[in-house]
C-alpha positions in Angstrom: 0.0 0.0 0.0 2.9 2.1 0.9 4.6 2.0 -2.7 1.8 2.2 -4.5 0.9 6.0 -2.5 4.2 6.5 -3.1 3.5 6.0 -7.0 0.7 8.1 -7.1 -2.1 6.3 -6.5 -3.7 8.8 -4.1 -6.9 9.7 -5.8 -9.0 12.9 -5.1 -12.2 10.6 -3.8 -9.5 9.3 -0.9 -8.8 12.9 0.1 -12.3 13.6 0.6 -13.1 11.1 2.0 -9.9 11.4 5.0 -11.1 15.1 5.2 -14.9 13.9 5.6 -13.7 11.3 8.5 -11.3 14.3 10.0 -14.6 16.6 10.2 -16.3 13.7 12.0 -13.9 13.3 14.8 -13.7 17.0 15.2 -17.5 17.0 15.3 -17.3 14.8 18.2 -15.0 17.1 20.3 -15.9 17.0 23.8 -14.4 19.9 24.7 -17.4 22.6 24.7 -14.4 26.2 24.2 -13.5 24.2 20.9 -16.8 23.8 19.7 -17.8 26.9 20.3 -14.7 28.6 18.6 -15.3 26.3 15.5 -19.0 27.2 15.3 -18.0 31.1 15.4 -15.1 30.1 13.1 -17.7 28.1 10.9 -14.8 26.9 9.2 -12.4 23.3 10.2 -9.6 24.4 12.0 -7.7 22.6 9.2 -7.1 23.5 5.5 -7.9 20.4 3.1 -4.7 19.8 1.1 -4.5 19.7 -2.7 -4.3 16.3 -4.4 -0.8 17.1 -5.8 0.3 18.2 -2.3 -0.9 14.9 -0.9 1.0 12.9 -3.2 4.7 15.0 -3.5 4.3 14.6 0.5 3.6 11.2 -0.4 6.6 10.4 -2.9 9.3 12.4 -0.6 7.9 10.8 2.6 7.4 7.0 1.7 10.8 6.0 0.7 12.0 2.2 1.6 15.2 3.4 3.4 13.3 5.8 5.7 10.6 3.1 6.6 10.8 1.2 9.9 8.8 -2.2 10.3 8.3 -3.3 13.7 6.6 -7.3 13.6 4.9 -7.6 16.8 5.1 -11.6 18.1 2.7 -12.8 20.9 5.3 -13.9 24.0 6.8 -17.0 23.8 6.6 -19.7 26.8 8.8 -20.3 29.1 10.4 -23.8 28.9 9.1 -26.5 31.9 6.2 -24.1 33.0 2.7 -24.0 31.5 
């Protein structure tokens, strides 16, 4: 999934969507100042990125040599105890 965002395959329907799911979690802000500031604002207290933005950040940033993969492993047992 990585490589292929890497290669472009970002499409504008995936960037609306992430924004739409963004504007849902903010919507769900418990905190009452921030709600009120955003409903005087009456604008999201982000700025929706451009579709080429989205993927030049994604080309520079998703590089093999600058990922880290981390395999998590359930613990093994300890020989002789159950």
């Amino acid at each position: 999934v990585l490589d292929r965002l890497r290669h472009g395959a970002l499409r504008d329907e995936d960037r609306v969507r992430a924004a739409a799911a963004l504007a849902r979690a903010a919507a769900g802000a418990f905190d009452p100042r921030a709600r009120l500031v955003d409903l005087w604002r009456g604008e999201p207290p982000y700025a929706m990125p451009a579709i080429d933005e989205l993927r030049t950040f994604a080309a520079a940033s998703l590089r093999d040599q600058d990922l880290i993969i981390v395999a998590a492993r359930p613990a093994r047992p300890t020989p002789g105890r159950r």
